[in-house]
DRENBA-797655 format. One line per 8 residues: number of its first residue (from 0); their letters; for each residue x, y, z of C-alpha. Coordinates in steps of 0.001 Angstrom, whole numbers, plus 500000, padded with zeros to 6 digits. Each point is the difference from the previous one (the first is absolute). Example, Ala and Ser with C-alpha at 12.3 -4.5 7.8 and 13.67 -1.06 7.14 Angstrom:
# DRENBA-797655
0 = AS = 512300,495500,507800; 501370,503440,499340
***
This chain:
# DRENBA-797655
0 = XXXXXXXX = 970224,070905,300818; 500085,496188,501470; 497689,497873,498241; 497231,498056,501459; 499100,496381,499908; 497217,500910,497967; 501998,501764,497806; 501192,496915,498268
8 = XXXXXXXX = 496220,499123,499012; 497731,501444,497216; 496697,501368,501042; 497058,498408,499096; 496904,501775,499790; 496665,498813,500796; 498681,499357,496467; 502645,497257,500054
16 = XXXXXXXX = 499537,498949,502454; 496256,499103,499049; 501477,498839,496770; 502012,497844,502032; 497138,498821,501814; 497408,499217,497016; 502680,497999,498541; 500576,498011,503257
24 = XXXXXXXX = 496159,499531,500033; 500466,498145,496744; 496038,501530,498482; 498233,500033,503645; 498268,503035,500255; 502115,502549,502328; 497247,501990,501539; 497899,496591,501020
32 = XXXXXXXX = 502867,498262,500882; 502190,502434,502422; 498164,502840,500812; 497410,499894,503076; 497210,502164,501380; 499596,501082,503316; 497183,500453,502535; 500193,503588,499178
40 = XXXXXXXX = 500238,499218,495974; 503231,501113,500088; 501937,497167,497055; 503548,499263,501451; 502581,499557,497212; 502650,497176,499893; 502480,502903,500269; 500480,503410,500411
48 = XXXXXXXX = 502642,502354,498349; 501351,503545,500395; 498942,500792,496098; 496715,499890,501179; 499852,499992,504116; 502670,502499,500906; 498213,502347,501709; 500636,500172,503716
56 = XXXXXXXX = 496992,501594,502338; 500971,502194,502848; 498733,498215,502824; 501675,501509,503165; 500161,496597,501903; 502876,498728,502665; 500010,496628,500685; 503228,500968,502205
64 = XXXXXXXX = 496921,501987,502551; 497641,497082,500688; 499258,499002,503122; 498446,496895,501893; 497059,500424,501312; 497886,497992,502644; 496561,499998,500157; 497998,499459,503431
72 = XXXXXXXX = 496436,499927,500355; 499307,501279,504077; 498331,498258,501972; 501120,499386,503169; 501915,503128,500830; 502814,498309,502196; 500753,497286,496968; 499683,502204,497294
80 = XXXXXXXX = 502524,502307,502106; 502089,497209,500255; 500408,498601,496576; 500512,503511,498661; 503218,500225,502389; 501054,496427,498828; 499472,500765,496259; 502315,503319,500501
88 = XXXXXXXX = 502223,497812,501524; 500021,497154,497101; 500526,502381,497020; 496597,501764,499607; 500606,503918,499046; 496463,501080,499621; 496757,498936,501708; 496600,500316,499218
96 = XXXXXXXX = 497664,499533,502940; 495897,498847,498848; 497917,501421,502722; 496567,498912,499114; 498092,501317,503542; 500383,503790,502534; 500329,497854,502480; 503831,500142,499354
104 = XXXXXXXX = 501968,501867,502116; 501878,501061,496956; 502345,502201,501780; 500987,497542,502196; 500595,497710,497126; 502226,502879,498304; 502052,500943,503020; 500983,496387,500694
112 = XXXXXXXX = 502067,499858,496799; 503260,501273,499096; 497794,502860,497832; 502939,502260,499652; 502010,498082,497743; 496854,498236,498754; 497654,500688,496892; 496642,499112,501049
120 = XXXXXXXX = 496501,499580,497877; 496842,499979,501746; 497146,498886,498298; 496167,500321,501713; 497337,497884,499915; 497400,503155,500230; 500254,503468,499044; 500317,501760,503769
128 = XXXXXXXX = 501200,503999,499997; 501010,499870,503804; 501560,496653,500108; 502520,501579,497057; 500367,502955,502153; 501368,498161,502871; 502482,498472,497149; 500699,503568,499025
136 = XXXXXXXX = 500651,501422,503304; 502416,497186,500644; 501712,499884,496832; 501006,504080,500996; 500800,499639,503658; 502430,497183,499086; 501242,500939,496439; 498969,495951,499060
144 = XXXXXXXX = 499660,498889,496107; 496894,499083,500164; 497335,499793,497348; 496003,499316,499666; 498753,498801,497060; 496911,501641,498619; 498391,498279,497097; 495752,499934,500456
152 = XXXXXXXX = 499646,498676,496165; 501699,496911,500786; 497721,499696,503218; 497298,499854,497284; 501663,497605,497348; 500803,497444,502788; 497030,500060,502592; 497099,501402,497365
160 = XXXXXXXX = 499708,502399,502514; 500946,503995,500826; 501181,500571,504001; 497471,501847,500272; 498770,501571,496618; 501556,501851,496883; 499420,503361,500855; 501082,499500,503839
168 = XXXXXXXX = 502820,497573,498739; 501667,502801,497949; 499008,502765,502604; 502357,498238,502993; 502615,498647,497622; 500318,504195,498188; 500189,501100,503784; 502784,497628,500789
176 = XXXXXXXX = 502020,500202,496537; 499825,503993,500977; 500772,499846,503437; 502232,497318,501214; 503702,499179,499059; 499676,496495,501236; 497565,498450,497042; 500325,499602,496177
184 = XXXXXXXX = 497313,499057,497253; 500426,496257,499379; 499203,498097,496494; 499374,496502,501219; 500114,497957,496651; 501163,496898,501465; 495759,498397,499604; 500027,500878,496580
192 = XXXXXXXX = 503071,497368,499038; 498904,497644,502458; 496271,499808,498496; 501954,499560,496721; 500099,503462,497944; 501827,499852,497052; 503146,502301,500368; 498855,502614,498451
200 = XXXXXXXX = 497023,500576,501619; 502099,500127,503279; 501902,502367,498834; 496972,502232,498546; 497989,499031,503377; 502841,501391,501798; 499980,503444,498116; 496226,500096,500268
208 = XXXXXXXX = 499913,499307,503350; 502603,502305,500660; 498083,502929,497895; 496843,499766,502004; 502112,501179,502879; 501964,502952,498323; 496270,500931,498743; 498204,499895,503325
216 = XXXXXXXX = 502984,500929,502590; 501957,503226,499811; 503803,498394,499287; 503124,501411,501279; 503629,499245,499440; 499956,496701,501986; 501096,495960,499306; 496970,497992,498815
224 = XXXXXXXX = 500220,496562,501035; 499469,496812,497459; 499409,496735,501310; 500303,497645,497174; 499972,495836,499487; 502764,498301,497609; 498838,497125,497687; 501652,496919,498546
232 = XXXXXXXX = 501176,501805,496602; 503565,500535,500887; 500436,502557,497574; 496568,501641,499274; 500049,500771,504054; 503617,501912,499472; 498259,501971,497682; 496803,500577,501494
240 = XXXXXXXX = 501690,501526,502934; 502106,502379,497694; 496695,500495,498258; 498151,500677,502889; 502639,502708,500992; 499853,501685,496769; 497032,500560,499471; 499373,501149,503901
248 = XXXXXXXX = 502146,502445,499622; 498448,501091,496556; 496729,500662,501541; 501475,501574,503099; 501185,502699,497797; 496665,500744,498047; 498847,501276,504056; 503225,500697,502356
256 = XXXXXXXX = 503826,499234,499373; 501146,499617,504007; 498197,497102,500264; 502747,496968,500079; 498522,496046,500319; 501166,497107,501932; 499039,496276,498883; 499772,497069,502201
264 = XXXXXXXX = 500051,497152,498582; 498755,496366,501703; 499986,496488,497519; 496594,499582,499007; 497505,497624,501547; 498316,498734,496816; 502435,497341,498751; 500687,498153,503518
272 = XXXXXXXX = 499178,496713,501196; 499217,498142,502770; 501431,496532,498183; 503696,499378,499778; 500203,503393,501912; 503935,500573,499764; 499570,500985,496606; 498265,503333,501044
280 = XXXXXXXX = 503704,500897,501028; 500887,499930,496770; 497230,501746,499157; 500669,502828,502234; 503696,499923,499318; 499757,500747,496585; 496433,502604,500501; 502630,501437,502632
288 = XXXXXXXX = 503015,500623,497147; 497495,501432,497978; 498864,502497,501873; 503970,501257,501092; 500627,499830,496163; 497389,502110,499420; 500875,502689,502569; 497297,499161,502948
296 = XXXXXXXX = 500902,502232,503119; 499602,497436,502998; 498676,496521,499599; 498251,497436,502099; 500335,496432,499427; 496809,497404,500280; 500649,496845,502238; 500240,496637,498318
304 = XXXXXXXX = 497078,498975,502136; 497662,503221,499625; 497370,498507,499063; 499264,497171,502149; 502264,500615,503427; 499085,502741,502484; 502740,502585,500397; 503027,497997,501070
312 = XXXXXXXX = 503939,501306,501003; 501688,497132,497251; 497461,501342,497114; 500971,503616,500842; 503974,499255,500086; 500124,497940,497086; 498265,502570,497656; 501956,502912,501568
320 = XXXXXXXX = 503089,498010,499743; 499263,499755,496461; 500104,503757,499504; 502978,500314,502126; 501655,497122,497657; 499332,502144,496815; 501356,503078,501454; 503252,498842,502067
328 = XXXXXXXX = 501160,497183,498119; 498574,500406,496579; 500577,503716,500031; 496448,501115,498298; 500952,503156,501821; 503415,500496,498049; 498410,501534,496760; 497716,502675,499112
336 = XXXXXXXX = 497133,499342,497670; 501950,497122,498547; 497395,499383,497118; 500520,503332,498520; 501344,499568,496580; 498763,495979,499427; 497629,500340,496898; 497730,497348,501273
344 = XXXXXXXX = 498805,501506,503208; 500287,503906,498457; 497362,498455,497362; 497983,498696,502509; 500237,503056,502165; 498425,501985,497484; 497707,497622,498608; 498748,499691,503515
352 = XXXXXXXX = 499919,503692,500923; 498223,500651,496371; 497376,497731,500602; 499216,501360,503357; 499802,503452,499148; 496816,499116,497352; 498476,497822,502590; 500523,502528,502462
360 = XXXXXXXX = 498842,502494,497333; 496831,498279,499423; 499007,499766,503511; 500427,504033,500705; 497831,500166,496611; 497006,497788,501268; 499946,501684,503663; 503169,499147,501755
368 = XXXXXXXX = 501207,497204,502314; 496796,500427,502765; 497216,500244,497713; 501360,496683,498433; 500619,498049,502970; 496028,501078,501090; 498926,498885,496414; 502142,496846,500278
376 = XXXXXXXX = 502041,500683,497076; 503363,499495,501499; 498727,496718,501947; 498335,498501,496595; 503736,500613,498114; 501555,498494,502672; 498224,497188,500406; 500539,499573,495995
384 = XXXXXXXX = 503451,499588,499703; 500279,498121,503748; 497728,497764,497780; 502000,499603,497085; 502706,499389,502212; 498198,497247,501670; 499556,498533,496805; 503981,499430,499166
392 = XXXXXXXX = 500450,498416,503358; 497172,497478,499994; 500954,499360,496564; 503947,499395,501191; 501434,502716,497982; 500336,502716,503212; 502108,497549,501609; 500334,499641,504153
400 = XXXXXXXX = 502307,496928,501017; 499033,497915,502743; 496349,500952,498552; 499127,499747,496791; 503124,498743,498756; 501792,496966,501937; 497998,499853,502699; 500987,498015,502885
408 = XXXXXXXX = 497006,497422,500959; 501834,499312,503399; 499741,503870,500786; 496767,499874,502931; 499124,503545,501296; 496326,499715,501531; 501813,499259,503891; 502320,503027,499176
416 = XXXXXXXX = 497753,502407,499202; 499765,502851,502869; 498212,502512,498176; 497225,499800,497044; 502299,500923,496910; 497045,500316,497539; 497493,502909,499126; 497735,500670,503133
424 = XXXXXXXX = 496212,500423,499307; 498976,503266,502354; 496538,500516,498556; 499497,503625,501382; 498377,503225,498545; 502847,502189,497633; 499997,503303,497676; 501609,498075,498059
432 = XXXXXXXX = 501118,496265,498769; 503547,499955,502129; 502942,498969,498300; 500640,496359,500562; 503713,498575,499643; 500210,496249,498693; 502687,497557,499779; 500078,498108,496510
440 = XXXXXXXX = 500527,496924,502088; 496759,500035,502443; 497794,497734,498001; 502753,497413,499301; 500976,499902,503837; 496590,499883,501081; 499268,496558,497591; 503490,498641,501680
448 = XXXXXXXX = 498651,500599,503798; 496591,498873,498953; 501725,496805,499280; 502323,500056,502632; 497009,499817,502317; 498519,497335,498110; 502810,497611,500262; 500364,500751,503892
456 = XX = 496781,498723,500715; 500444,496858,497724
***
């Protein structure tokens, strides 16, 4: 048998290794000195060995599957027709139209597009019966891959608000789960990172969420859709997706075994800025490799200039170009769950999916997802940990360049701003407190236009 490289060295095992370590340390204290806590209270060791990590999770991921997806909110019909054919023609794979009014002409919309070779996501801006039908009665006569998302909890979570009411909610979305080929239960979790939940109450929001609809609408074998947002923490994101995965699937076979889930993935909106603004690219570029790494089915890239710019062609190329860069010449796509078998993210995978399962545990035990979102439970954690979060970046330790760290006093944004990019005050009658996502740097770009304005009228 030919001998390996490795061959020629002696193993070291990981109490060594610490040995190793302490001595190096020369009497600093290891635990203070190397090892660091997480958001989620997980402590992240200096290193990470197969003595006491080796133990791989099955996580059925392909990063080899994903596919770019492009995002476009309708409208005006004719241009949102347009950039959907342009999209196609620049790379996009998947789309996923936003139609927020029935005044639509969806099917003229759908029949516009090359929908045969095209995967298509619908999501509604109200719960309608017969507008799905006429998306129903398409879908059959032309054999198109089209799908409506259903998801009435995150209606609530978001706009404080039912469509219509609970009980009528559930009634129209049972009907259309039982009836109609072309829609799928949706878990939109995407509000819950962006109004900073910790990642494990993501992850247990998610399975809550998603038990309130295997309680309340009679499941068959069918894809749930996920709709998730990456964070900053490179590796903790990997893991959260593979997490989030695992323990789907976990719960999806404590009620019905067909049911299969897709997760689409989109950077998150929480650590982006509207100074020095070409770092969001990195930002995205790196929230982007996350969520291949850890196995997201389609993605959809954020534009440098989200936040502040009104939907613009270079925005939209650049970000999709960045997908299209990771997949054709960095070859994301050329290896299937690639962090199976490294210790560090297998720990963190089941850290992560640990956690979540008691959180999500807890909820079912003090009423389930619904009653705690009307009692304001969910909204007071969150709003607890997007606090201590705040914290570490006003204190410089959650770190945002261009903002809090090297910022760039030459950097003037209050003649480029096209849209309002901070929290919008709609005082309005809700069920419920909505939901409310926050960037950690509002308050410090609000101070900097505050005195941009000052100096322009000195």
């Amino acid at each position: 048998m030919t001998k390996t490289l490795f061959d020629s060295f002696n193993k070291v095992s990981s109490k060594e290794w610490k040995t190793q370590i302490q001595f190096e340390l020369k009497g600093a204290d290891y635990n203070d000195t190397l090892v660091w806590e997480s958001l989620e209270g997980i402590k992240v060791k200096p290193f990470y060995h197969h003595d006491e990590d080796c133990n791989p999770i099955a996580v059925p991921t392909k990063s080899s599957a994903f596919k770019v997806l492009q995002e476009i909110y309708v409208f005006d019909l004719q241009k949102s027709i347009s950039k959907a054919i342009e999209t196609l023609e620049r790379g996009a794979e998947v789309i996923h139209f936003t139609i927020d009014t029935q005044s639509i002409d969806c099917i003229e919309l759908l029949k516009a597009i090359p929908f045969n070779k095209t995967e298509i996501y619908i999501t509604l801006g109200f719960l309608s019966f017969e507008y799905i039908q006429k998306i129903e009665n398409w879908k059959k006569e032309n054999n198109a891959n089209v799908c409506v998302l259903i998801d009435p909890i995150s209606q609530l979570a978001k706009d404080g608000n039912w469509f219509t009411n609970l009980n009528e909610d559930f009634s129209i979305a049972s009907k259309i789960s039982k009836e109609f080929t072309s829609c799928s239960i949706a878990i939109n979790t995407e509000i819950y990172q962006n109004a900073g939940a910790t990642i494990v109450q993501q992850i247990a929001y998610t399975l809550a969420h998603l038990n309130e609809y295997f309680n309340r609408i009679p499941q068959k074998a069918q894809t749930i859709i996920v709709q998730v947002a990456v964070g900053t923490n490179y590796f903790f994101e990997i893991a959260k997706l593979r997490a989030l995965r695992l323990v789907l699937n976990t719960l999806a076979a404590e009620y019905h075994s067909g049911i299969e889930f897709k997760i689409l993935a989109k950077p998150t909106k929480r650590n982006k800025t509207i100074y020095d603004y070409n770092v969001n690219m990195l930002r995205t570029t790196t929230e982007c490799m996350s969520a291949i790494l850890g196995g997201a089915d389609a993605i959809t890239n954020l534009a440098y200039d989200v936040l502040f710019h009104k939907d613009n062609e270079f925005g939209d190329r650049i970000a999709r170009n960045q997908l299209l860069i990771l997949k054709e010449e960095s070859y994301f796509n050329a290896v299937n769950n690639p962090a199976e078998g490294a210790y560090y993210i297998e720990n963190l995978t089941h850290q992560l999916a640990e956690k979540g399962l008691t959180l999500f545990k807890d909820i079912e035990r003090n009423g389930g997802f619904i009653t705690q979102l009307i009692e304001g439970t969910i909204q007071r954690k969150i709003s607890q940990s997007a606090e201590k979060e705040q914290e570490l970046f006003d204190q410089g330790k959650e770190i945002l360049l261009g903002t809090n760290k090297y910022p760039n006093p030459q950097d003037l944004m209050s003649s480029d701003l096209e849209l309002y990019p901070f929290v919008k005050i709609n005082p309005r009658k809700t069920l419920i407190v909505p939901i409310i996502p926050k960037r950690l740097a509002e308050k410090t770009e609000l101070k900097r236009l505050e005195e941009e304005k000052k100096t322009t009228k000195q």
